[in-house]
C-alpha positions in Angstrom: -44.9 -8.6 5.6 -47.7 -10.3 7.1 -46.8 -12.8 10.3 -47.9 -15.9 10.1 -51.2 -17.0 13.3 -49.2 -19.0 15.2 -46.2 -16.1 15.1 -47.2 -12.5 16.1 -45.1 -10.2 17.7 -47.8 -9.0 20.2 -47.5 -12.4 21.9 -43.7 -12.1 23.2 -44.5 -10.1 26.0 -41.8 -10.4 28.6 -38.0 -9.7 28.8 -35.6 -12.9 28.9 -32.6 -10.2 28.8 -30.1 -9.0 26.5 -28.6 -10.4 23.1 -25.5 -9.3 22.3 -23.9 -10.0 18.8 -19.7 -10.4 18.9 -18.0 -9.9 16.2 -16.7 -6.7 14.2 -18.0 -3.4 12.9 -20.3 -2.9 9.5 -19.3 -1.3 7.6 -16.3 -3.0 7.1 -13.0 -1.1 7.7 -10.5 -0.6 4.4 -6.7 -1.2 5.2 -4.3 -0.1 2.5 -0.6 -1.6 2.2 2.0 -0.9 -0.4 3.9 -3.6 -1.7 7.4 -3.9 -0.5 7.0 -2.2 2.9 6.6 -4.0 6.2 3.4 -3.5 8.0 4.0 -4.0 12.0 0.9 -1.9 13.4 -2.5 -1.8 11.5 -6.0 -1.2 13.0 -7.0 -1.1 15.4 -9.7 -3.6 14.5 -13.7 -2.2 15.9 -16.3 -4.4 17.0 -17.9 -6.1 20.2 -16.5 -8.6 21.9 -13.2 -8.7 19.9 -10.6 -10.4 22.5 -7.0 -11.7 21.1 -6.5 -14.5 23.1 -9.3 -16.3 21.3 -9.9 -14.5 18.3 -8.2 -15.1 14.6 -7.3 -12.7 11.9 -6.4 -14.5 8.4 -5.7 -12.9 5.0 -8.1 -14.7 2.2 -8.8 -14.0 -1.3 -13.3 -14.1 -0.3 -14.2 -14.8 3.6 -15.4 -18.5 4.2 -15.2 -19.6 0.3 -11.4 -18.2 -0.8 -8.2 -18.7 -0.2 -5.1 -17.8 2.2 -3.2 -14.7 0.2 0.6 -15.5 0.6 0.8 -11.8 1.8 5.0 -12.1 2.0 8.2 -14.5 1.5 8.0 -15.1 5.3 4.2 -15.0 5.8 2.9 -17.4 3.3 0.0 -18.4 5.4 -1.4 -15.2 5.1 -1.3 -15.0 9.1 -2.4 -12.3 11.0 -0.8 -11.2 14.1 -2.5 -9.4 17.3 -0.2 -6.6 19.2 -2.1 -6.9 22.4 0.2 -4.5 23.9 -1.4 -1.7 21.7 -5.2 -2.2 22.4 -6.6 -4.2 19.0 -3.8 -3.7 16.5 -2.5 -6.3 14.3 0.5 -6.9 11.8 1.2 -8.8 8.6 3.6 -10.5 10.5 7.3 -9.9 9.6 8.8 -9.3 5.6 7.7 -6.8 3.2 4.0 -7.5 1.6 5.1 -9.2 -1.8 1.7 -10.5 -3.1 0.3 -8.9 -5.7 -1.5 -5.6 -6.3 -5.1 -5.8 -5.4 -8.3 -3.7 -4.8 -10.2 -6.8 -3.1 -8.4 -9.0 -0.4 -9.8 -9.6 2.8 -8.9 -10.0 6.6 -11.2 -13.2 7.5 -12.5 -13.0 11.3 -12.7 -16.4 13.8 -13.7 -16.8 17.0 -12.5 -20.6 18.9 -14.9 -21.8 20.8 -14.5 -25.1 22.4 -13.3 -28.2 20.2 -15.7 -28.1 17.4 -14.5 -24.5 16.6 -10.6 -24.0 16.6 -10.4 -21.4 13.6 -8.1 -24.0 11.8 -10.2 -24.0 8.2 -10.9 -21.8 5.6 -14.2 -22.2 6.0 -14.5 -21.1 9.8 -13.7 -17.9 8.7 -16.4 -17.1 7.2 -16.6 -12.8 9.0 -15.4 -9.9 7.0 -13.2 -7.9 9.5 -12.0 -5.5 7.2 -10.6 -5.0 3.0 -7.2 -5.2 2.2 -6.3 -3.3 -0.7 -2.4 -3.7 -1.9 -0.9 -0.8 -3.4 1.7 -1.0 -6.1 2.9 -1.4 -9.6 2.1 -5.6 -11.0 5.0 -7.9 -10.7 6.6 -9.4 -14.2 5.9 -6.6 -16.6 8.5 -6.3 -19.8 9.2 -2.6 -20.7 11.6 -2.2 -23.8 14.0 0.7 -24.1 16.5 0.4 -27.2 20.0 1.6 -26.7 21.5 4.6 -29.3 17.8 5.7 -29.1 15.7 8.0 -26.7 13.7 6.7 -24.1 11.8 9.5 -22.1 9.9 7.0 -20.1 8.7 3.7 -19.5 4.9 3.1 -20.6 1.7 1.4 -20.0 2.8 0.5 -16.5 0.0 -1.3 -14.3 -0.8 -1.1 -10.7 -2.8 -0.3 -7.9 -3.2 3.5 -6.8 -0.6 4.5 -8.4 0.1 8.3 -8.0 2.4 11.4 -9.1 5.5 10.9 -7.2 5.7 7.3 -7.1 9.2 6.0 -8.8 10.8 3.6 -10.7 14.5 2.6 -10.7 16.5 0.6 -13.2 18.3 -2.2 -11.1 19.7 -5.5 -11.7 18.2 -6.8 -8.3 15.5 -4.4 -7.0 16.6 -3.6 -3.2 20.1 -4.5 -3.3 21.9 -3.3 -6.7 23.5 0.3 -7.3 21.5 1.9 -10.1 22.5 0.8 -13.7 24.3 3.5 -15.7 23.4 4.7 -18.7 20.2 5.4 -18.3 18.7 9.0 -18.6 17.5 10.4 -14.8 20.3 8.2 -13.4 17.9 5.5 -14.5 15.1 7.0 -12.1 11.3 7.3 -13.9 8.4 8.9 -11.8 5.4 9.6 -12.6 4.4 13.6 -13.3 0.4 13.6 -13.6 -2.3 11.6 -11.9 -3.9 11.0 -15.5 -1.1 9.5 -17.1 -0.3 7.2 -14.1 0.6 4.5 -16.4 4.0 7.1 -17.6 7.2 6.5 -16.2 9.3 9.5 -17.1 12.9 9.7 -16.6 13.9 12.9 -15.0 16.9 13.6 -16.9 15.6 17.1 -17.6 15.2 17.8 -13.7 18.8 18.5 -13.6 20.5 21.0 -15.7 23.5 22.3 -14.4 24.2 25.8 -14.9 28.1 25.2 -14.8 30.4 22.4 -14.0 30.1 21.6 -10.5 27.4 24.1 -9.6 26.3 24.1 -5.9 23.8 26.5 -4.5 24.8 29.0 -1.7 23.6 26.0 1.0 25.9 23.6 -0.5 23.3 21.3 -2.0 24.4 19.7 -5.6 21.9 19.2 -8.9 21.3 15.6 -7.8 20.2 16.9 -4.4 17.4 19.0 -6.0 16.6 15.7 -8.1 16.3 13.4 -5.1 14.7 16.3 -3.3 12.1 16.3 -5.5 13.0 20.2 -5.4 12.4 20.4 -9.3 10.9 18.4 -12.2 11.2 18.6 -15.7 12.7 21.8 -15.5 10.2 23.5 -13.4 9.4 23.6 -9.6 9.1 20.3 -8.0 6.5 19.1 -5.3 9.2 19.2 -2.7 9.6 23.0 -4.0 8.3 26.2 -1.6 7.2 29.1 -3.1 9.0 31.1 -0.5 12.3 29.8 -1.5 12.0 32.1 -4.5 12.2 30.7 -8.2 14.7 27.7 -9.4 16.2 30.5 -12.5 17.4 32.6 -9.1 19.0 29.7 -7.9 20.8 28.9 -10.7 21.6 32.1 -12.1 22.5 33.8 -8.4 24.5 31.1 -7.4 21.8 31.6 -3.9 
């Protein structure tokens, strides 16, 4: 580019001092939760000048132009919380994250200054601090299973990051209900491959008793080695070490 006469760079000659910019780091800095745990410590949060006392963090849906994300029951403000105590950390305030599974949210960046500038708006929050990604399976999905017939697993589940090992369970009231009977897996699903992370499969064939009441030399039961994650689908399990030995000399030693 070609500066204009009356601007050239060769006339600013002399040193005023220094500039500095506050405000935090580029690139910004990714934050995962997963939906339906409680988030107390996050961070910390890099960049110069950041200071807690005057400083706002806000959950929004686009920086400056969205909206607060209703991150839980008891946060539906979307406020974010400094823990001063712990250098430039931060919470989600108190409650499980119960907003929906996302890849794009945003923590929004304010600094008060003075009366014209109290952080109070949308709009004065108009700094990416960092992304938010909420990790989890969508809210308000109908699966089907039809009693007197199989049901190897629940399908076409949607989400966020889901991964092998994440699980489903069949309750009347997620969080507070015993499992419902009747179910195959004791009416727990997981999911077995990370392509086919839409499969739920119930692990009724992770437990196969080789006699009534079996217990291995240790004293752990078939549903231990199910909630274990010791074996699955019949086979070793990813809580399984080779060094134990093979799941047949379990069951057929008795060990």
């Amino acid at each position: 580019n070609i500066d204009p006469p009356w601007v050239l760079r060769s006339h600013f000659t002399m040193t005023l001092g220094t500039l500095t910019l506050q405000g935090p780091v580029i690139p910004r800095q990714p934050i995962a939760a997963t939906r339906g745990e409680a988030y107390t410590y996050l961070g910390p949060l890099v960049g110069e000048g950041i200071d807690p006392s005057v400083d706002v963090l806000k959950v929004m849906t686009d920086c400056g132009a969205g909206e607060v994300v209703p991150v839980s029951e008891m946060n539906p403000l979307g406020e974010v919380l400094w823990k001063p105590e712990n250098g430039l950390y931060f919470s989600l305030r108190a409650g499980a994250v119960s907003v929906a599974p996302f890849d794009h949210y945003f923590i929004c960046w304010c600094k008060r200054r003075g009366l014209d500038h109290q952080c109070r708006k949308n709009s004065e929050f108009r700094v990416e601090a960092a992304k938010l990604k909420v990790v989890g399976v969508h809210r308000a999905q109908e699966k089907n299973c039809i009693m007197g017939q199989l049901c190897p697993a629940i399908t076409g589940v949607t989400g966020v990051a889901v991964m092998p090992g994440d699980r489903l369970a069949v309750q009347q009231r997620c969080g507070f209900d015993e499992l419902v009977s009747g179910f195959p897996g004791r009416g727990i699903a997981e999911v077995g491959s990370p392509d086919r992370a839409t499969v739920f499969s119930f692990i009724a064939k992770e437990c196969v008793n080789p006699v009534e009441g079996w217990v291995d030399r240790h004293g752990y039961t078939c549903d231990d080695y199910v909630d274990n994650q010791w074996c699955f689908e019949g086979e070793a399990g990813r809580g399984w070490f080779p060094q134990w030995g093979s799941l047949s000399e379990y069951a057929d030693e008795n060990r």
